[in-house]
Every structure is written in structure tokens, then in C-alpha cells.
KOLMAR-156483 format. One record per residue (C-alpha): residue number from 1; residue in three letters; x, y, z. Coordinates in Angstrom, 1 decimal. Each point is the difference from the previous one (the first is absolute). Layout:
BEGIN
seq:NUM, type:ALA, x:X, y:Y, z:Z
...
//
This chain:
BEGIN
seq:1, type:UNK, x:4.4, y:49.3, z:5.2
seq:2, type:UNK, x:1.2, y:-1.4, z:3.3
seq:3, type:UNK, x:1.2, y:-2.9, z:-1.6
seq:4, type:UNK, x:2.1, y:2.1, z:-2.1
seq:5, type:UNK, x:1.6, y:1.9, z:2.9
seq:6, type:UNK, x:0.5, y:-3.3, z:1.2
seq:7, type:UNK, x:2.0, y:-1.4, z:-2.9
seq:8, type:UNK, x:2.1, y:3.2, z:-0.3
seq:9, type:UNK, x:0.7, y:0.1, z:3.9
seq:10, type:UNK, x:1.4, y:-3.5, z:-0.5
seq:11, type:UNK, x:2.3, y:0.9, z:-2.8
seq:12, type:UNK, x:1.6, y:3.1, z:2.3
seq:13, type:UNK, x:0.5, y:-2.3, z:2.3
seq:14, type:UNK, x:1.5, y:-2.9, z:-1.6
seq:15, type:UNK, x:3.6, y:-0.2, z:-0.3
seq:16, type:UNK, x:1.8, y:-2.7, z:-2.4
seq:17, type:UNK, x:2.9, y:-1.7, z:1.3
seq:18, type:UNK, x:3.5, y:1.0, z:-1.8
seq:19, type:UNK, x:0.3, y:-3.5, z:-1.3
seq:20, type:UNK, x:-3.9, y:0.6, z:-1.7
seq:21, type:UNK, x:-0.3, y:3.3, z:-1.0
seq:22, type:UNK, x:1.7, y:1.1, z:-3.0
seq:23, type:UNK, x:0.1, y:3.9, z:-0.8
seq:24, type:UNK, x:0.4, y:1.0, z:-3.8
seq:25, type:UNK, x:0.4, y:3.4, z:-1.5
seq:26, type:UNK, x:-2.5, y:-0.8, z:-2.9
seq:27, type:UNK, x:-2.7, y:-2.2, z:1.1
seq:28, type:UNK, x:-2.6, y:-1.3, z:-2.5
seq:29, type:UNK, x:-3.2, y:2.0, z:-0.1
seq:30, type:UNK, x:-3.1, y:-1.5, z:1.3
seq:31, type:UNK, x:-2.0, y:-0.7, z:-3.8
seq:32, type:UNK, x:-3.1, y:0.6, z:1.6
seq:33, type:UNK, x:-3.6, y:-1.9, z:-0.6
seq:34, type:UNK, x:-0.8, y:-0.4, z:-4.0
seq:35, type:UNK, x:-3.1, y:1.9, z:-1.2
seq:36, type:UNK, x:-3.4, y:-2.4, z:1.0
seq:37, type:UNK, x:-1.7, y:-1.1, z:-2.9
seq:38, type:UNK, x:-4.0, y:-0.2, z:0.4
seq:39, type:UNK, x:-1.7, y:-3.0, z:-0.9
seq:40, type:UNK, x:-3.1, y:-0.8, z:-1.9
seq:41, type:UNK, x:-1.9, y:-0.6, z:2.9
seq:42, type:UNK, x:1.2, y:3.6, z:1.4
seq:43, type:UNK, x:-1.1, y:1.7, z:-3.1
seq:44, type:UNK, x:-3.4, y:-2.0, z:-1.4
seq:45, type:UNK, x:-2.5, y:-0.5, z:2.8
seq:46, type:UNK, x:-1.1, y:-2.6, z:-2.4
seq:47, type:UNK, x:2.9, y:-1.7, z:0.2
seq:48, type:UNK, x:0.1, y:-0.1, z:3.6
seq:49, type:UNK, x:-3.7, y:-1.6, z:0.4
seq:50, type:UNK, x:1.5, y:-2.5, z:-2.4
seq:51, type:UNK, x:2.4, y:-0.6, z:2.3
seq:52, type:UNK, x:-2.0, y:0.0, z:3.0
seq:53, type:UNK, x:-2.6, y:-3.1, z:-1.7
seq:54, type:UNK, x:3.1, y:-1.5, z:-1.0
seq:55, type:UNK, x:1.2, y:-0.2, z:3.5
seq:56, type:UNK, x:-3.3, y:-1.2, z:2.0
seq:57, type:UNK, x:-0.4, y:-2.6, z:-3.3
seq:58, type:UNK, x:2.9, y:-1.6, z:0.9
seq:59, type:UNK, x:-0.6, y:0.2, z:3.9
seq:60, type:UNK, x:-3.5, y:-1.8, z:-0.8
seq:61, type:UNK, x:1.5, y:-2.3, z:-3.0
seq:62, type:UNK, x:2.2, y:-1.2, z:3.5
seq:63, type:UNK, x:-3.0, y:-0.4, z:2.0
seq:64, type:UNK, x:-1.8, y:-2.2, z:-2.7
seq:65, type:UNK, x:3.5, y:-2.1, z:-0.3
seq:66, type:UNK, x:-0.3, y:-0.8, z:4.0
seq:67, type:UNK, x:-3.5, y:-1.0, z:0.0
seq:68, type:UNK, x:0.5, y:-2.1, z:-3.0
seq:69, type:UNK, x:2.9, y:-1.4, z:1.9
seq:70, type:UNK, x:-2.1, y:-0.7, z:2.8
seq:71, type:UNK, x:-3.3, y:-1.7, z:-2.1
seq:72, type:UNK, x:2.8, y:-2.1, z:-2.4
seq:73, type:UNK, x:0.9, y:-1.4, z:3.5
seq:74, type:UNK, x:-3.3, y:-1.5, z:0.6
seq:75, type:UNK, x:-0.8, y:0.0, z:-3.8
seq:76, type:UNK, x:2.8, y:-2.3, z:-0.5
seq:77, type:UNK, x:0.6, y:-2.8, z:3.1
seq:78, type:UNK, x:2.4, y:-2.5, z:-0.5
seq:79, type:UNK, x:-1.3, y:-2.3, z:2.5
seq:80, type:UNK, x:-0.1, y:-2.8, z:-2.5
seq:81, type:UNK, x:3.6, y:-0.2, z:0.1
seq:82, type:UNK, x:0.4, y:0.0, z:-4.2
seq:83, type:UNK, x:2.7, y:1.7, z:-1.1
seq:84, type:UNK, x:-2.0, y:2.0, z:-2.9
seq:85, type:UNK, x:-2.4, y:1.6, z:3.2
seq:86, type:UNK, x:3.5, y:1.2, z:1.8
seq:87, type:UNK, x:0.9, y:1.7, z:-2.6
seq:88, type:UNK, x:-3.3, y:1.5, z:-1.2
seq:89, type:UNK, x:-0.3, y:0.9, z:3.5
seq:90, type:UNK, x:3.7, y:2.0, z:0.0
seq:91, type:UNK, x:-0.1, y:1.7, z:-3.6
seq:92, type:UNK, x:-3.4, y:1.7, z:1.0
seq:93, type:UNK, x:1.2, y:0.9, z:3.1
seq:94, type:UNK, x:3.0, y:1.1, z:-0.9
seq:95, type:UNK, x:-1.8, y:1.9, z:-2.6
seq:96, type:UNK, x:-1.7, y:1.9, z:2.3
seq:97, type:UNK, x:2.8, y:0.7, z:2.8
seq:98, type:UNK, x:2.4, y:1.2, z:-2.9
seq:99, type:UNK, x:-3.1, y:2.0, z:-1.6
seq:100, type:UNK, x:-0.3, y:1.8, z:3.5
seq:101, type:UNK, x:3.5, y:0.7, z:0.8
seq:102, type:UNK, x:0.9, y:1.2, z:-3.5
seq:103, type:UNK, x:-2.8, y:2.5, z:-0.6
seq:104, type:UNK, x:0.4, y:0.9, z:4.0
seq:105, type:UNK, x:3.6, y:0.9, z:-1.2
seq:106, type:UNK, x:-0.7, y:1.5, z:-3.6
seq:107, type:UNK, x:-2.5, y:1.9, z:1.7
seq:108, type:UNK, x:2.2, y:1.5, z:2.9
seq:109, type:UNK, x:2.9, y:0.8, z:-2.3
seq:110, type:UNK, x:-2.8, y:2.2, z:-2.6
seq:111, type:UNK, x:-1.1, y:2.1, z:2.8
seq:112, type:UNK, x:3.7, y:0.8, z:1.0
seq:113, type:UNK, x:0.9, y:0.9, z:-3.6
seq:114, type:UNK, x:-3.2, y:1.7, z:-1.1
seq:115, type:UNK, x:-1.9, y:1.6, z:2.9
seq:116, type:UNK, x:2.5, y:0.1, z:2.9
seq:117, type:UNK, x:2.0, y:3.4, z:0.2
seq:118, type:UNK, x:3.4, y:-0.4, z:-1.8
seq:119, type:UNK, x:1.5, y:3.1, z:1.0
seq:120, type:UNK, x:4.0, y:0.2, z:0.9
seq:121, type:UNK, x:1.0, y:0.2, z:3.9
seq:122, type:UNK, x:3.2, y:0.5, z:1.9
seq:123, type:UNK, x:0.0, y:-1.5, z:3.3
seq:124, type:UNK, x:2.8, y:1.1, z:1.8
seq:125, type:UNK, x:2.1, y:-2.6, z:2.8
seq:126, type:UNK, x:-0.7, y:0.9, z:4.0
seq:127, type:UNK, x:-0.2, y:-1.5, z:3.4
seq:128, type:UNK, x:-1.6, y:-3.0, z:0.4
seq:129, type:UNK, x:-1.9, y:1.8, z:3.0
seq:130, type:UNK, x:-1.3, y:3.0, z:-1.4
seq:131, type:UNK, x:-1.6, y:3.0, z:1.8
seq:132, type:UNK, x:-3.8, y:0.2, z:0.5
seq:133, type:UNK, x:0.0, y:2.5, z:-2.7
seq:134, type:UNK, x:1.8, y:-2.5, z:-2.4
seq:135, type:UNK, x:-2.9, y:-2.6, z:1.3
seq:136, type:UNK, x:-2.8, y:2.3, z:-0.7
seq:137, type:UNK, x:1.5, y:0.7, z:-3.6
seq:138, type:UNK, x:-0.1, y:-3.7, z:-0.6
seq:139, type:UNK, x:-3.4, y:-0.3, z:0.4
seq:140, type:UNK, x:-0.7, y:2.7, z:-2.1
seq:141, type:UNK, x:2.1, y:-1.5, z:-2.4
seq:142, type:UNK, x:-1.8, y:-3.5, z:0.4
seq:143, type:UNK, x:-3.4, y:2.1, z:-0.6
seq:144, type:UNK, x:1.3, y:1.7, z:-3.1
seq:145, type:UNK, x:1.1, y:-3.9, z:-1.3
seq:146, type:UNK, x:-3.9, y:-0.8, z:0.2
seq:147, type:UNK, x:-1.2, y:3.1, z:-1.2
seq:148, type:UNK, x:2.6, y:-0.4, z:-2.9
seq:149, type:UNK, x:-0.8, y:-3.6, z:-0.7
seq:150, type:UNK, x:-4.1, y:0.3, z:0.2
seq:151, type:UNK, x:-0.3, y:-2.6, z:2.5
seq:152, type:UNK, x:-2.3, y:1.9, z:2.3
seq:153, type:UNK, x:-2.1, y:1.6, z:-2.7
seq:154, type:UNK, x:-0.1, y:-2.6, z:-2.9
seq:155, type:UNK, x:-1.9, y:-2.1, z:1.9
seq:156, type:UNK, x:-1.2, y:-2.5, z:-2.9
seq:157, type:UNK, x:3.7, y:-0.8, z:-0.7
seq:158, type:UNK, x:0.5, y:-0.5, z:4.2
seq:159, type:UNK, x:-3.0, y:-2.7, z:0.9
seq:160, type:UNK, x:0.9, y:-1.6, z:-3.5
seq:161, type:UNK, x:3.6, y:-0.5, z:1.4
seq:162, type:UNK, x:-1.3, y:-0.7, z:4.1
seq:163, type:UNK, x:-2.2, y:-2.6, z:-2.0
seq:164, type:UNK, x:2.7, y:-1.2, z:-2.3
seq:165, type:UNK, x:2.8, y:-0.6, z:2.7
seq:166, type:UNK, x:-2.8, y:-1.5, z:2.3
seq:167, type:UNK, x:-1.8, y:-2.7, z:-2.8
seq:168, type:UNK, x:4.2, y:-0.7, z:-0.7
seq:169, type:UNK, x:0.1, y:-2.0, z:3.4
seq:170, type:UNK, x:-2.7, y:-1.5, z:-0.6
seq:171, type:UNK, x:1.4, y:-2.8, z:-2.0
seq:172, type:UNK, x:2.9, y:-0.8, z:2.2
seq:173, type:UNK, x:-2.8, y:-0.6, z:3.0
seq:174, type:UNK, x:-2.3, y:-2.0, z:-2.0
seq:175, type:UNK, x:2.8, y:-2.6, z:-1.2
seq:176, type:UNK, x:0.4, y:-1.1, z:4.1
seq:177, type:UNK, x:-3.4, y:-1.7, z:0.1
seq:178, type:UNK, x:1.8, y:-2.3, z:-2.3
seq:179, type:UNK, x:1.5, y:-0.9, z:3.1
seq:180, type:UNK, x:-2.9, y:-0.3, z:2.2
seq:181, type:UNK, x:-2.0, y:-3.8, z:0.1
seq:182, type:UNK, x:-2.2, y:-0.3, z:-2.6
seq:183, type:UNK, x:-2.4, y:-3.3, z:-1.9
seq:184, type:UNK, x:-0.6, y:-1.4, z:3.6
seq:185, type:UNK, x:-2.4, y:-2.8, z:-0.3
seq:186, type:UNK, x:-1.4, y:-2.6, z:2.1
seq:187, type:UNK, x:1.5, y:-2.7, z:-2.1
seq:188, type:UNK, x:3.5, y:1.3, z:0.2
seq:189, type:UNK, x:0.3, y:2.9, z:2.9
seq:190, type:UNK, x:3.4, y:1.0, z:-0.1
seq:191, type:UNK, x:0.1, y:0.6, z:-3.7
seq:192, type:UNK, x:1.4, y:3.7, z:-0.6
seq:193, type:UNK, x:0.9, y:-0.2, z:3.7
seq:194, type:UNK, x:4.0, y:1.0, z:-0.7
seq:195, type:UNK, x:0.9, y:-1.0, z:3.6
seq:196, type:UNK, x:-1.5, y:-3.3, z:0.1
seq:197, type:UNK, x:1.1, y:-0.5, z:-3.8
seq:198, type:UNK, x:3.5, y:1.0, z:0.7
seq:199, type:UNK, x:-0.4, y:-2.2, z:3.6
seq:200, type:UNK, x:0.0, y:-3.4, z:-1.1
seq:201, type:UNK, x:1.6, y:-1.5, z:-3.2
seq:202, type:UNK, x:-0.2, y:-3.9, z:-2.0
seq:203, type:UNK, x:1.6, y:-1.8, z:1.8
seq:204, type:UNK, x:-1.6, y:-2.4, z:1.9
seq:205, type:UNK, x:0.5, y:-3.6, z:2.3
seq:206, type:UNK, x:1.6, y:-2.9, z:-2.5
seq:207, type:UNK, x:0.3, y:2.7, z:-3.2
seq:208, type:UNK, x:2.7, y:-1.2, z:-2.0
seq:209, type:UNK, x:3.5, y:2.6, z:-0.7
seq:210, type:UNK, x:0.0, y:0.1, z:-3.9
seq:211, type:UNK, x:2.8, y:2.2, z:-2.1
seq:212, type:UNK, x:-1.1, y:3.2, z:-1.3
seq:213, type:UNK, x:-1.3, y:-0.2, z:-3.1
seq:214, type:UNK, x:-0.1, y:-3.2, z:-0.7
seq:215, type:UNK, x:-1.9, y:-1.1, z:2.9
seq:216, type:UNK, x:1.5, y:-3.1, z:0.6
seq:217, type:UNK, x:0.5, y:-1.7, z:3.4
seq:218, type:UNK, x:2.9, y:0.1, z:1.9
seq:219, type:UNK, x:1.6, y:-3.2, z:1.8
seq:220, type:UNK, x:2.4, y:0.7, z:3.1
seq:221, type:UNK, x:2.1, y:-1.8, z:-1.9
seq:222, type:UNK, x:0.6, y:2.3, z:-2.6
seq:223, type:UNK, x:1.3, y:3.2, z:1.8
seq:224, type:UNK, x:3.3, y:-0.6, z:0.6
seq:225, type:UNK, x:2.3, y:2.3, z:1.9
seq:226, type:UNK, x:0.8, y:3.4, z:-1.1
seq:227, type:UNK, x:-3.2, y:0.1, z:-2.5
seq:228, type:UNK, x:-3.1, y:2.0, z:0.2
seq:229, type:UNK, x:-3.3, y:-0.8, z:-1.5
seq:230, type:UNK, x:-2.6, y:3.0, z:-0.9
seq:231, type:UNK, x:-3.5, y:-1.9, z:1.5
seq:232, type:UNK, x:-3.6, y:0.6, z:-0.6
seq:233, type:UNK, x:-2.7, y:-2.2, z:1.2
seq:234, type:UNK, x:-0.7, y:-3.1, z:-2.1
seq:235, type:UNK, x:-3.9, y:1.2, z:-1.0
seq:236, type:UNK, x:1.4, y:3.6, z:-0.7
seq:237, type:UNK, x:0.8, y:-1.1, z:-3.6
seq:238, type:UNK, x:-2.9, y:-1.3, z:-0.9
seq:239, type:UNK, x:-1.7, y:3.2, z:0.6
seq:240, type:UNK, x:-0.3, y:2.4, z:-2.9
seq:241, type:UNK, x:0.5, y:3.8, z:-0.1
seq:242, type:UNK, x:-3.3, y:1.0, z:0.1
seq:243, type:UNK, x:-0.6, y:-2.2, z:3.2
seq:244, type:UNK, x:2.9, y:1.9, z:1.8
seq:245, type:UNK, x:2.8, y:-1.8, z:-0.6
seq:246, type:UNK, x:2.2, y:2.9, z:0.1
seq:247, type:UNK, x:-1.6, y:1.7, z:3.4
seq:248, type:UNK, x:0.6, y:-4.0, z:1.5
seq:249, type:UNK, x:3.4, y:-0.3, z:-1.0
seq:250, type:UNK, x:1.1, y:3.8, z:1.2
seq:251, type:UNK, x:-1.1, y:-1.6, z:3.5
seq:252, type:UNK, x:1.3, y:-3.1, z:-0.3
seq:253, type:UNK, x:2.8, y:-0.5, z:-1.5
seq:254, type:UNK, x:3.1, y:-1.3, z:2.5
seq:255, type:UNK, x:3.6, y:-0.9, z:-1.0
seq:256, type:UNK, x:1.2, y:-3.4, z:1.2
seq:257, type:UNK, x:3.5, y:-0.4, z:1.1
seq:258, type:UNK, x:2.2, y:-2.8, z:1.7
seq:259, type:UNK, x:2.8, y:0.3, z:2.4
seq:260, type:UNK, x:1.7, y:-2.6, z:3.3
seq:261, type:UNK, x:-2.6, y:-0.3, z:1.9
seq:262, type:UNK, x:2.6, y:0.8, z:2.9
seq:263, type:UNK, x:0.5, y:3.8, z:-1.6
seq:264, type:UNK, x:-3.8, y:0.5, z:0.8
seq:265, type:UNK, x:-0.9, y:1.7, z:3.1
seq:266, type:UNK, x:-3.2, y:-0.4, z:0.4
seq:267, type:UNK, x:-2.2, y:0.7, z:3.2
seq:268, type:UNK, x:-2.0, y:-2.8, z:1.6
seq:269, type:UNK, x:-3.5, y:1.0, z:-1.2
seq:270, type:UNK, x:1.2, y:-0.2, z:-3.4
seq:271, type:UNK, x:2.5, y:-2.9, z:0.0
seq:272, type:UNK, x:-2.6, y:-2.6, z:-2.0
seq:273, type:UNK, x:-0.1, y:3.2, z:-2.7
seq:274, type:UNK, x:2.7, y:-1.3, z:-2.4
seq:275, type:UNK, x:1.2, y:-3.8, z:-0.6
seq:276, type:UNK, x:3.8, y:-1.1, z:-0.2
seq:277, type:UNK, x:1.1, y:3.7, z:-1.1
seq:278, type:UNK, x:-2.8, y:1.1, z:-2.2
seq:279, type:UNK, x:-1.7, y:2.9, z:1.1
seq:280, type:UNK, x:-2.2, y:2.3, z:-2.2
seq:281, type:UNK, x:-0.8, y:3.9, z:0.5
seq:282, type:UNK, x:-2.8, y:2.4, z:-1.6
seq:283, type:UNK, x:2.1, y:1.5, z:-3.0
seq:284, type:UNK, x:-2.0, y:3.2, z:0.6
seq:285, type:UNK, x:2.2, y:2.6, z:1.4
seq:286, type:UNK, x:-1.6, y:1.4, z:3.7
seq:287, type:UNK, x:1.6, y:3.6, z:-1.0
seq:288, type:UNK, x:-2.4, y:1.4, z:-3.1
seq:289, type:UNK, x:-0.7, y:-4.2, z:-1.5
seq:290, type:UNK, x:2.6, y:0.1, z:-2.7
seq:291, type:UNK, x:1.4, y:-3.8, z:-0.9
seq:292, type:UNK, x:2.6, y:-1.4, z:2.0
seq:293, type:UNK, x:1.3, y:-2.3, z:-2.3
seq:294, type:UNK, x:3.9, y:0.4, z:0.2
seq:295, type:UNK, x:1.8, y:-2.8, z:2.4
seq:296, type:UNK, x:3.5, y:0.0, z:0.4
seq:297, type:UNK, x:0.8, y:-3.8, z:1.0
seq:298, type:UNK, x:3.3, y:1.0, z:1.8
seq:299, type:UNK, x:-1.0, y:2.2, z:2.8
seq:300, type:UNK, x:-4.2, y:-1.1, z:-0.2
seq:301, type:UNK, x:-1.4, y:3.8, z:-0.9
seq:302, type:UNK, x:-2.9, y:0.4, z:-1.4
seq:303, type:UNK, x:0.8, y:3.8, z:-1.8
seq:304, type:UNK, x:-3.2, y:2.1, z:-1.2
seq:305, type:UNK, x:1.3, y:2.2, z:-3.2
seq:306, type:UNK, x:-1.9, y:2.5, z:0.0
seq:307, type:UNK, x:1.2, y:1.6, z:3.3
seq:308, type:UNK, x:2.3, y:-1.9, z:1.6
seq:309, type:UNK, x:-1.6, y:-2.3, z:2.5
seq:310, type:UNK, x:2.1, y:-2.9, z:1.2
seq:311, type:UNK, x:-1.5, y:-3.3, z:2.1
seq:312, type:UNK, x:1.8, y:-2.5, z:2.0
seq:313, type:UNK, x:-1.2, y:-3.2, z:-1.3
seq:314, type:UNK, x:1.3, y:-1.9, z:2.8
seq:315, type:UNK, x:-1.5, y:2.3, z:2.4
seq:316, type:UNK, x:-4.1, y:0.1, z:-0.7
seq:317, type:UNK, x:1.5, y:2.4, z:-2.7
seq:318, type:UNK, x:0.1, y:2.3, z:2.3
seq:319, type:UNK, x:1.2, y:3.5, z:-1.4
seq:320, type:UNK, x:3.6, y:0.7, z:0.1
seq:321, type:UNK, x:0.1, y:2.9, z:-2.1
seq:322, type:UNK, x:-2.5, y:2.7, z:-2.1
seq:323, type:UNK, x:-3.0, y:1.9, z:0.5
seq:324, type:UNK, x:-2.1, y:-3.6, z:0.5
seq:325, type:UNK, x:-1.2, y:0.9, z:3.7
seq:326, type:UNK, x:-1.5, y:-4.1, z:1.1
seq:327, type:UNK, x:1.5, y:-4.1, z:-1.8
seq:328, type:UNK, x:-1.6, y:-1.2, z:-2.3
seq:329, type:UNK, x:-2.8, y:-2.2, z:0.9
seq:330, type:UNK, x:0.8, y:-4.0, z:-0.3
seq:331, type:UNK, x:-2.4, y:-2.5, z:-1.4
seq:332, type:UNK, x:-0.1, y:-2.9, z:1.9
seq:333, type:UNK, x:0.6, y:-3.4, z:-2.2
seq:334, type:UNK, x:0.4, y:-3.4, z:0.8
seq:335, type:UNK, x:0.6, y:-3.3, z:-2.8
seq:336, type:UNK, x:-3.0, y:-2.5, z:-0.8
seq:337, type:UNK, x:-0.2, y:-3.4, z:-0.6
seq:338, type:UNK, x:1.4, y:0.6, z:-3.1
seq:339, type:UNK, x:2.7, y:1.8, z:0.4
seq:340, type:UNK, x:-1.4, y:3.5, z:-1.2
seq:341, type:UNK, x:0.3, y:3.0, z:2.3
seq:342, type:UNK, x:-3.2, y:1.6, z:1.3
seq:343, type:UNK, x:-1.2, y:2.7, z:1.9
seq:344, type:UNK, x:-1.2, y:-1.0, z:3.9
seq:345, type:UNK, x:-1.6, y:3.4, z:-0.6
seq:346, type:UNK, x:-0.7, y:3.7, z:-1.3
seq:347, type:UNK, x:2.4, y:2.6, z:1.3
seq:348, type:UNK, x:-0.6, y:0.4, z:3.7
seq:349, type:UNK, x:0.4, y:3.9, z:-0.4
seq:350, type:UNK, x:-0.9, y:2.4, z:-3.0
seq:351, type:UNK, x:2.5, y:0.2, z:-2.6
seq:352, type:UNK, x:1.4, y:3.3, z:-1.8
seq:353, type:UNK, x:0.8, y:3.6, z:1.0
seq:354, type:UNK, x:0.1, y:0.2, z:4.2
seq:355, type:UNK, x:-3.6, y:2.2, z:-0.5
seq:356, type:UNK, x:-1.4, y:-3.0, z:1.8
seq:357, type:UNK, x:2.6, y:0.7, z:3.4
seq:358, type:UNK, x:-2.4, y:3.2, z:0.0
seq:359, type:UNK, x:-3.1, y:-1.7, z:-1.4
//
């Protein structure tokens, strides 16, 4: 073959250096190929329909696992929010996806052992640029590979695969309307809106700072300087968590902190935002939304842990250091006739990841 002539041509030519090539005067003998032993499915023809229903079985078993994947989506919402509905709804679809991927793979691995050629080949080292002849040779091999594995002419086991790998994305797609708005109603019209959800938060004109959990309020009084106070709204813990007190207080939660008033810089839109030192900023981190809740009281930092991001308390937290790529956002407060701090307002900007800079 040319692509022999090739290979040998190559070897004449190449020349190992002195420092690589090594000459002995005995050289071991090349042991050669062992005998190929036959399988069943070489010898029965019985044995190799048995292998071939085996094969397209499995290919349809992963097509029933992707549509069941698909219906337990819709089978199974988990709009209500109750934790026994999320998890219905993710063992059955798990079920499925892992049905469909294993027998997908079960299936694939059959066909190579059972019905695929298993004969022994050599393939030789050349140029990475071979000639045409070399080129046409590989094209006649890539024809022998699929006359040798049947995927031309086993056609039951090939649209059971197509149909396999093709229902196997499936799932994936479907789990993105989860994503999309959904339950609009006339009485409440931004519910399963995620941007207009993930807009606004709580907080609200005269709601009280309590600590988290407790829900206590706070008086100005009682953040002194170098402390920090993890805050939800006052009303957030009287919700329950079937009324979304978890999805609130992912969006509003804040941490509280006190310094010298003179160490603030603050810009002139936003100088009535704190009182005598106090300032407070969303604890959600604007990198991927992980808590910031460590403060180092020395240097004012606000440090996310899981990657890093550092904020400049006396700066708008303003980021200084880490992946976070906008400050955190700052609640506006103010203290009432009582002394308790409140909020003059929501947050004037979304809080979380910096998706809203591109939103």
C-alpha cells in the first residue's frame, strides 16, 4: 500500500542522533501479534442477533429515560415552594437523566465489544503532512472502520443511537424554562418574573434594622465602633418558610457596620445614606451572590470567602481586590423617633452577581 511505502521511505530516511540511537549486536526480537481468538458473536449468528437487540434495547431504554426526564419535569413542578415537591421533582428527574446516560453508555460500550471488529492493527509513525496517497488510504481506512463496526448497514442499532444521543439533550433544554416567567396573574404580575423578583427586595421607607435571626430591632445606639451586625428587615421574621422567607432574606440581608464618621468618604448624593458612622451594605456578593459576611474592623474590608473579593467599607465598598467586577450596593438608613435605625428606602440598584450591568 502507499501508505506502506510511505512508512518504510520514512524509516530510510530517518537518522537518530548519536546521543539517541543506541546500536546492539543482539537486539530483542519483535514477539509479534498473539493468535486472535474469535468470539461468540463471530462464531453463533445467534449470538450476534442477541447482541444486536441487546444493543438497540439499550439505545431505546435511553430514549424512554430522556422522555421520562422530560414529562417528570412537568409531572413534578415545584412551584409551591415545599420542600417534599423539590425533591420529588429532582429524584424523578434525576432518574430519568441518569437512566439515559447510563444505558446511552452501556449500550455504546456492548456494540464495541460484541459487534464492532476486534481485530489487531499496527499503525506505523509518519509525517504529520502525508502524501495524497497516504490521504486517500485514510479514507479507505475510515470506510473499512464503518464497514467493520456496522454503522452503515446495521441500521436499527444507528437511528436507535441518532435517537438516543438526540432525546439525551433533551432534558438539559427542558430544565431552562424553569428559568423563563411563569404563574403571571393579574393579581400579582411579576410573580415568576426572575428579573423583577430579583429587582426589588423588603426593604421599604421607615422598616426597622433587626438582627438576624432574632429579629430584633436595632437602636443607633447599640453599634458601637468596630462591630458589625448581620440585618434583615424587621417583618422578615415573622414570615415562615413556606411564605418565602428564605428567597426574602437571600435578597435582603445587609451587614451593619460603624466607623468615624470622618473615615467615610462618601459622595454628595449619598451623604444622608448613613448616620454618625453607621452605614449598611447588601451582604450579597455582586461576583456569583455568595455571603459577605467577614469584616476585618482594622483596615474596614468586607472579604467574600468563597473567592476572594475584598470591599472598602469606607469607600461605597468599592472593590479593592477579587473577581467582584461593581460595590456593593448600600441601603440607605436613617434613625426614628425612637432611636431604631430604618431604611429611607429599598436598594436604589439590583443587588447580587453584576448580570444586572448587562441586564
Amino acid at each position: 500500500m502507499a501508505h506502506d511505502d510511505d512508512t518504510q521511505a520514512l524509516d530510510r530516511a530517518y537518522q537518530p542522533s548519536r546521543g539517541l540511537g543506541v546500536a546492539v549486536s543482539d537486539p530483542a526480537e519483535n514477539p509479534g501479534l498473539p493468535p486472535h481468538r474469535e468470539r461468540m458473536t463471530d462464531k453463533d449468528p445467534r449470538a450476534e442477533k442477541a447482541a444486536v437487540r441487546t444493543v438497540y434495547t439499550l439505545f431505546y431504554l435511553s430514549l424512554a429515560g430522556s422522555i421520562w426526564a422530560v414529562a417528570a419535569y412537568m409531572l413534578f413542578p415545584i412551584e409551591s415552594g415545599l420542600a417534599i415537591d423539590i425533591r420529588h421533582n429532582n429524584m424523578y428527574i434525576g432518574i430519568g437523566i441518569a437512566l439515559a446516560l447510563l444505558a446511552l453508555g452501556i449500550g455504546a460500550i456492548h456494540w464495541s465489544k460484541a459487534l464492532m471488529s476486534d481485530k489487531e492493527y499496527i499503525e506505523h509513525r509518519h509525517p504529520t503532512r502525508g502524501k495524497d496517497a497516504t490521504r486517500a488510504g485514510a479514507v479507505e481506512a475510515f470506510a473499512a472502520a464503518n464497514e467493520d463496526s456496522g454503522f452503515g448497514r446495521r441500521a436499527i442499532i444507528r437511528n436507535s443511537l441518532i435517537a438516543a444521543v438526540v432525546a439525551s439533550i433533551l432534558p438539559g433544554l427542558t430544565l431552562f424554562r424553569g428559568l423563563a416567567p411563569h404563574n403571571n396573574s393579574h393579581g400579582n404580575p411579576i410573580a415568576g418574573d426572575p428579573v423583577a423578583l430579583l429587582k426589588h427586595t423588603m426593604w421599604e421607607e421607615g422598616m426597622r434594622l433587626a438582627r438576624d435571626p432574632e429579629g430584633t430591632p436595632i437602636r443607633a445606639a447599640d453599634v458601637t465602633l468596630g462591630s458589625a451586625f448581620h440585618v434583615i428587615p424587621e417583618p422578615l421574621a415573622e414570615l415562615g418558610h413556606s411564605e418565602g422567607y428564605m428567597e426574602e432574606k437571600a435578597k435582603a440581608i445587609v451587614l451593619l457596620m460603624r466607623l468615624r464618621p470622618e473615615q467615610l468618604i462618601e459622595a454628595e448624593d449619598r451623604k444622608d445614606w448613613s448616620y454618625d458612622g453607621i452605614v449598611a451594605y447588601s451582604k450579597v456578593c455582586t461576583h456569583v451572590g455568595c455571603p459577605v459576611a467577614l469584616y476585618e474592623q482594622q483596615t474596614h474590608h468586607l472579604l467574600c470567602p468563597c473567592h476572594q473579593s475584598q470591599f472598602d467599607v469606607t469607600d461605597h465598598a468599592k472593590v479593592i481586590f477579587g473577581p467582584a467586577a461593581r460595590p456593593l450596593p448600600q441601603l440607605p438608613i436613617a434613625v426614628d423617633d425612637e432611636g431604631y435605625l430604618i431604611a429611607q428606602s429599598d436598594f436604589t440598584e439590583p443587588v447580587g452577581p453584576s448580570f444586572w450591568e448587562r441586564h
